[in-house]
ROMIDO-921269 format. One record per residue (C-alpha): chain; x, y, z. Coordinates in steps of 0.02 Angstrom, whole numbers. Layout:
# residues N
+---+--------+--------+--------+
! c !   east !  north !     up !
+---+--------+--------+--------+
! A !      X !      Y !      Z !
...
+---+--------+--------+--------+
END
This chain:
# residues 281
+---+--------+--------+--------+
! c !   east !  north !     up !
+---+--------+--------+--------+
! A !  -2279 !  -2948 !   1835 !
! A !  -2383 !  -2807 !   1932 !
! A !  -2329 !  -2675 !   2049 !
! A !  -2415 !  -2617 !   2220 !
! A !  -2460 !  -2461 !   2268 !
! A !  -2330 !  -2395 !   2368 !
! A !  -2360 !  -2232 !   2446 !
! A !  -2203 !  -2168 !   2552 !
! A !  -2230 !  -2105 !   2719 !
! A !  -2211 !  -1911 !   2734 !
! A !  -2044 !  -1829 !   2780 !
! A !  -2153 !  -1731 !   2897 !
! A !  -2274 !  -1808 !   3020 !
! A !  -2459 !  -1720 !   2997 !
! A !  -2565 !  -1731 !   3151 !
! A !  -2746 !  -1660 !   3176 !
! A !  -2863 !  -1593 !   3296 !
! A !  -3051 !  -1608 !   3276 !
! A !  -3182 !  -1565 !   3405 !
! A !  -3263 !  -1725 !   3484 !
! A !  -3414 !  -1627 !   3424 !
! A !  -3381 !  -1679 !   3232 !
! A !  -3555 !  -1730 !   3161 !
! A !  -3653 !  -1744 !   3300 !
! A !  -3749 !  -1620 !   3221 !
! A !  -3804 !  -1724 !   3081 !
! A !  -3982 !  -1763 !   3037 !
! A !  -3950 !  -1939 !   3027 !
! A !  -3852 !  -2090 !   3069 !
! A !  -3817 !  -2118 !   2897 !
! A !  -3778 !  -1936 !   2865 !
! A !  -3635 !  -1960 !   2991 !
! A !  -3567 !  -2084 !   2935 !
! A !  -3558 !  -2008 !   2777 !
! A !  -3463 !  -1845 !   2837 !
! A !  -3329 !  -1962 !   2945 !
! A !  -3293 !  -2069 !   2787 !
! A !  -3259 !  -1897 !   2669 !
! A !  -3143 !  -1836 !   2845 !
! A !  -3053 !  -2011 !   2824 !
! A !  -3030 !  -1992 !   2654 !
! A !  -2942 !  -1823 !   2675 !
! A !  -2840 !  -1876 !   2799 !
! A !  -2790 !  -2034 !   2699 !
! A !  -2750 !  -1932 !   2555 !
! A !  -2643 !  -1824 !   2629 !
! A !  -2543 !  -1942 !   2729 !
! A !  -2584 !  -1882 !   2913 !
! A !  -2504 !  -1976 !   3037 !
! A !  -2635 !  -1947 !   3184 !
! A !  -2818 !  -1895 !   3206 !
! A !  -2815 !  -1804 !   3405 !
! A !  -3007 !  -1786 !   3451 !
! A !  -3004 !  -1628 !   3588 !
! A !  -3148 !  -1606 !   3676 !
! A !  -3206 !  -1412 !   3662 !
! A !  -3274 !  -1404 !   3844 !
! A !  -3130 !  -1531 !   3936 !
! A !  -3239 !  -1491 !   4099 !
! A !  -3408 !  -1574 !   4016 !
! A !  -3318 !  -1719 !   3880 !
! A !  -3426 !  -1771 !   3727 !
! A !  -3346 !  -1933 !   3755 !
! A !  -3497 !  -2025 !   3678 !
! A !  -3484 !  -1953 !   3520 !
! A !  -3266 !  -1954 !   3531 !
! A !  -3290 !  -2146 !   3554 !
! A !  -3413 !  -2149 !   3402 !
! A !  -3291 !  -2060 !   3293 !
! A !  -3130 !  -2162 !   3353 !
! A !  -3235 !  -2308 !   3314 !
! A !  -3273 !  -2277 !   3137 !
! A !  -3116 !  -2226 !   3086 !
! A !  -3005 !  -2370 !   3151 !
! A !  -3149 !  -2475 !   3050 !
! A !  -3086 !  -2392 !   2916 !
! A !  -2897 !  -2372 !   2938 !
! A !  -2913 !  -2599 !   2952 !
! A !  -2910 !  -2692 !   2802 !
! A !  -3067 !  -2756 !   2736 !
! A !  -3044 !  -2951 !   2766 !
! A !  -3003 !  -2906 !   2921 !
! A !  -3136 !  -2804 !   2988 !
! A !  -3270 !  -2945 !   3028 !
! A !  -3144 !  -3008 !   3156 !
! A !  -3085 !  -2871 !   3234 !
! A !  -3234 !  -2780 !   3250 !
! A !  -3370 !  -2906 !   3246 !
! A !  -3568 !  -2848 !   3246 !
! A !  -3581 !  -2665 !   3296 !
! A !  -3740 !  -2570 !   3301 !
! A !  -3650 !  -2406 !   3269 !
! A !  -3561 !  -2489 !   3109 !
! A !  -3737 !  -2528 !   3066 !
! A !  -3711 !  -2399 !   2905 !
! A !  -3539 !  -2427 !   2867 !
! A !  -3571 !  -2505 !   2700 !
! A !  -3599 !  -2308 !   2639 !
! A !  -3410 !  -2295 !   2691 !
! A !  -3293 !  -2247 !   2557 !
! A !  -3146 !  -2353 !   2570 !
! A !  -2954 !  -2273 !   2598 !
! A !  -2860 !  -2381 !   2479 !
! A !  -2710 !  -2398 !   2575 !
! A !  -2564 !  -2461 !   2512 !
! A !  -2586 !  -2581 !   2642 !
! A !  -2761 !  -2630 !   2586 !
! A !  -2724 !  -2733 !   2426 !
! A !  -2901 !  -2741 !   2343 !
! A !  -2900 !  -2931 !   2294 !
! A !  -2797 !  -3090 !   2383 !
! A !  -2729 !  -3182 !   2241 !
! A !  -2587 !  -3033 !   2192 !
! A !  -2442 !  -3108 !   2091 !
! A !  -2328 !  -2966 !   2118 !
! A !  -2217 !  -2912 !   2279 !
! A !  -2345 !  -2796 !   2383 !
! A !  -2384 !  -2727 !   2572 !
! A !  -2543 !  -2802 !   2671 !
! A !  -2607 !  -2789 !   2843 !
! A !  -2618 !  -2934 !   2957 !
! A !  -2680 !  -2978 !   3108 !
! A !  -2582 !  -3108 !   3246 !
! A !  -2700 !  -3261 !   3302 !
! A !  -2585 !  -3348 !   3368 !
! A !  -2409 !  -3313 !   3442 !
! A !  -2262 !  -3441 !   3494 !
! A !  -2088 !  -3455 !   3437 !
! A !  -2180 !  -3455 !   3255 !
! A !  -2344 !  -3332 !   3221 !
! A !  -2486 !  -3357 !   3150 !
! A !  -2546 !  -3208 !   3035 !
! A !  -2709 !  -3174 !   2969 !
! A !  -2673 !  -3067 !   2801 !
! A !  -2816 !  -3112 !   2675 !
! A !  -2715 !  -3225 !   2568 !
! A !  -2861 !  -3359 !   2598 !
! A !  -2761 !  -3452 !   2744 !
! A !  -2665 !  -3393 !   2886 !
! A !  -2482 !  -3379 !   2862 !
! A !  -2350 !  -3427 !   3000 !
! A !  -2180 !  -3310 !   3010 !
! A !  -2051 !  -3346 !   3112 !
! A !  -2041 !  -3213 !   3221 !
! A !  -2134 !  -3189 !   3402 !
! A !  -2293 !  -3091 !   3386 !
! A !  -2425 !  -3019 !   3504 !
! A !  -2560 !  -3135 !   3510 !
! A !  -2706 !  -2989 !   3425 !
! A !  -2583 !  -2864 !   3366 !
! A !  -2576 !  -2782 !   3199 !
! A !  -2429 !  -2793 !   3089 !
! A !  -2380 !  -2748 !   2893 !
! A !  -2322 !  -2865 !   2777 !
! A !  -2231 !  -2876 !   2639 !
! A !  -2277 !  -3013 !   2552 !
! A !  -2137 !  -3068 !   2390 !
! A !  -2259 !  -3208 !   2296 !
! A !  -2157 !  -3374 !   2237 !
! A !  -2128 !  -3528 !   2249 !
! A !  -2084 !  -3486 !   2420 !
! A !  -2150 !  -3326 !   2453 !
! A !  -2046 !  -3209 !   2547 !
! A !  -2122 !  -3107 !   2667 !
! A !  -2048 !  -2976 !   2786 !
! A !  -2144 !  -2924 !   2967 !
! A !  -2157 !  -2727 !   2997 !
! A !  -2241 !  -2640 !   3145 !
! A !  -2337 !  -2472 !   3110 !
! A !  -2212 !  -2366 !   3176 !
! A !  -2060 !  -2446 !   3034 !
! A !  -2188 !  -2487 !   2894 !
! A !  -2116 !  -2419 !   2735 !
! A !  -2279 !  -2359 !   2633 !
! A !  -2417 !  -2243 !   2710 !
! A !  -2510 !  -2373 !   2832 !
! A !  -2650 !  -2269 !   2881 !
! A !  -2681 !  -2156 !   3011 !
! A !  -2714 !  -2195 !   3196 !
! A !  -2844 !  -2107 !   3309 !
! A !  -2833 !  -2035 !   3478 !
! A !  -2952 !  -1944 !   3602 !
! A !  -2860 !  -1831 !   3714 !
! A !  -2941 !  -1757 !   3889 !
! A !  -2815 !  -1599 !   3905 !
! A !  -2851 !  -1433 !   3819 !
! A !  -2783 !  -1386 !   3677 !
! A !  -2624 !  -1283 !   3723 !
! A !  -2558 !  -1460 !   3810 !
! A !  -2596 !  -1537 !   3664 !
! A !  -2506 !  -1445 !   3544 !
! A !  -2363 !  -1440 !   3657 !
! A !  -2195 !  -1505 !   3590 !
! A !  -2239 !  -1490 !   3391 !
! A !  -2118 !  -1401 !   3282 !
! A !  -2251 !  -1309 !   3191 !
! A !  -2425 !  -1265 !   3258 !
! A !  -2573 !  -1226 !   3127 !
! A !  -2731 !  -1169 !   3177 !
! A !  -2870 !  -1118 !   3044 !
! A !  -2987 !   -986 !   3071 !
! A !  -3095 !   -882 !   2947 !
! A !  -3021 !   -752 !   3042 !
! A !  -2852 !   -798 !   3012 !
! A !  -2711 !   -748 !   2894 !
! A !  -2732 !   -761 !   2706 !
! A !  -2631 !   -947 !   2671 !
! A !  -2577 !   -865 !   2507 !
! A !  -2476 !   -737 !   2628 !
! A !  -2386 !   -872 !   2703 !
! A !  -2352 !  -1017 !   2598 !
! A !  -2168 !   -974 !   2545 !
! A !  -2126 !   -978 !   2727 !
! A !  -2187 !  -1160 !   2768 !
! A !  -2116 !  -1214 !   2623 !
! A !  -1962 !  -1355 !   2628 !
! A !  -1986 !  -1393 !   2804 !
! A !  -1915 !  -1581 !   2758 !
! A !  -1933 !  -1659 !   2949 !
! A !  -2028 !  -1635 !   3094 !
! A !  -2189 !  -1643 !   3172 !
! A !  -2338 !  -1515 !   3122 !
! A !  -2511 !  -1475 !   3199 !
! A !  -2660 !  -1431 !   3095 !
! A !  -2810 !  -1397 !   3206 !
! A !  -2987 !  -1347 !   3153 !
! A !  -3150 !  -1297 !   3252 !
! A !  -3338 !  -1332 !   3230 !
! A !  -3441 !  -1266 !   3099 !
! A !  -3535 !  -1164 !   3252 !
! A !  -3393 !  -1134 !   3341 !
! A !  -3222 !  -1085 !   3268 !
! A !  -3069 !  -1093 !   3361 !
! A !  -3059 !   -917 !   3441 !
! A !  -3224 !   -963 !   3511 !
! A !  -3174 !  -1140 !   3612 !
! A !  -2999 !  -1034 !   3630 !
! A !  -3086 !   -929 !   3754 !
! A !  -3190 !  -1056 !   3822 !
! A !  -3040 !  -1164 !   3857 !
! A !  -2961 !   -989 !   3932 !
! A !  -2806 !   -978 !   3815 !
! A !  -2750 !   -855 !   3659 !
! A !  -2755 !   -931 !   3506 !
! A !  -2602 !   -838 !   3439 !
! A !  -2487 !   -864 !   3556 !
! A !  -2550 !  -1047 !   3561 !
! A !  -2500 !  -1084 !   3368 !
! A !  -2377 !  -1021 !   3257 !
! A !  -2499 !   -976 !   3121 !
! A !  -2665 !   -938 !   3117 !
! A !  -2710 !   -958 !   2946 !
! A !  -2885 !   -941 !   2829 !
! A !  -2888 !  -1076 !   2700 !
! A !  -3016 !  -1018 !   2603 !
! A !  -3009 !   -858 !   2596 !
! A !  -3168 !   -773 !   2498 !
! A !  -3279 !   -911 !   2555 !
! A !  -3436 !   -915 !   2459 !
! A !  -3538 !   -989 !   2584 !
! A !  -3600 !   -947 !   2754 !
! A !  -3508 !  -1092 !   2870 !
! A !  -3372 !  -1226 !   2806 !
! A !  -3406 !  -1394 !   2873 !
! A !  -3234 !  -1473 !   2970 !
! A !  -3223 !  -1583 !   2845 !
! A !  -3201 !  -1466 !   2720 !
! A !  -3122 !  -1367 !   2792 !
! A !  -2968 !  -1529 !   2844 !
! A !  -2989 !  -1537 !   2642 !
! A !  -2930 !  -1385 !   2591 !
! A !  -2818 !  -1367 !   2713 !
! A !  -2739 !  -1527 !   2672 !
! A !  -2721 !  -1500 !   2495 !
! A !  -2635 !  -1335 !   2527 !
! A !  -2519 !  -1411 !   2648 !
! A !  -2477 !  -1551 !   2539 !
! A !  -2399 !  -1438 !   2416 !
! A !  -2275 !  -1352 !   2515 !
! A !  -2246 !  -1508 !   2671 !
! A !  -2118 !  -1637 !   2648 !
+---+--------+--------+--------+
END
């Protein structure tokens, strides 16, 4: 017998803020796609819990391109066999196959697995028994009331007579992915409520200054938030009318030394990420 891969949720929920302005720079549709599959894959690997797109300008929205980002990355937070149905033809998927996939814990990579394992499913049809598209090469009914269209977890015991058990997003046990949001407010509402706020700045504080002092925070909810490659956060700070310090806890540099003019967001979430990940529940 096999085993899954079972990625635990974190002890401490990981949101983060990118500009709707994330790749619209790019020189080509494919190129964007390309940078918004390498910022899924960061996020994926580090176990964020939410993706909050902030417009810079909340007074003139880039909902256009906020829409095109939200898009492409619940495409990619779905399963695979599931995609075609959810999604159906899109022209702005029209380059997805360049797409790096997540490799979820909740995206097994083939159907026939003979050992206990998570998969996502989809509800076609709901009654006093559901009807649950998973990828196992025919629907399976559970007998629980579903939302006709909602997405659920599974996991899925193989047998005789398999055993499978009906999570939500919110109580599934292994990492399911992270969700997407576009939010309309500035950035000081946003960031409202969170236990620890992180902004990163080139102009910020050295991370290697402050690393022993995020360490062992066990629960919670944390902020990371990043600017533009044009425009850092100090800049759409005082466009948006606020200070940046008093805004976030920590202003930090994760790169410090940078050997290169600008750091693309997406590199930037990277390294960030990774440095987080070694000190965040």
């Amino acid at each position: 017998m096999g085993f899954g891969f079972e990625a635990p949720r974190r002890g401490v929920r990981i949101d983060v803020l990118i500009p709707s302005s994330f790749s619209r720079e790019a020189q080509s549709a494919r190129d964007r796609m390309l940078r918004l599959g390498l910022l899924a894959r960061a996020l994926a690997a580090a176990r964020v819990e939410t993706l909050i797109i902030y417009h810079e300008d909340p007074g003139s929205p880039d909902e256009e391109n906020a829409r095109r980002i939200k898009l492409v990355m619940d495409y990619l937070n779905t399963a695979p066999y599931l995609r075609r149905r959810v999604f159906g033809l899109v022209p702005e998927l029209r380059y997805a196959g360049v797409l790096p996939p997540l490799n979820l814990p909740t995206h097994p990579e083939r159907p026939g697995l003979d050992y206990p394992h998570y998969r996502e499913g989809l509800v076609i049809s709901s009654g006093s028994r559901s009807v649950v598209e998973a990828g196992l090469g025919r629907p399976i009914r559970v007998r629980r009331r579903l939302a006709r269209g909602s997405r659920v977890f599974l996991r899925v015991e193989p047998g005789e007579r398999p055993r499978i058990r009906v999570y939500s997003w919110r109580r599934c046990p292994v990492y399911p992915g992270f969700r997407t949001a576009v939010a309309g407010e500035r950035i000081p509402e946003i960031v409202e409520g969170y236990d620890l706020r992180i902004a990163t700045s080139r102009r910020g504080v050295d991370v290697r200054e402050v690393l022993e002092g995020l360490r062992g925070l066990g629960e919670g909810r944390v902020c990371v938030a990043f600017g533009a490659s044009r425009e850092g956060l100090y800049e759409i700070a005082g466009r948006q009318g606020f200070d940046l310090k008093e805004c976030f806890d920590r202003v930090l540099n994760v790169l410090p030394g940078q050997g290169v003019r600008t750091i693309r967001t997406e590199e930037a979430v990277a390294y960030a990420l990774a440095i987080l990940n070694l000190v965040l529940g």
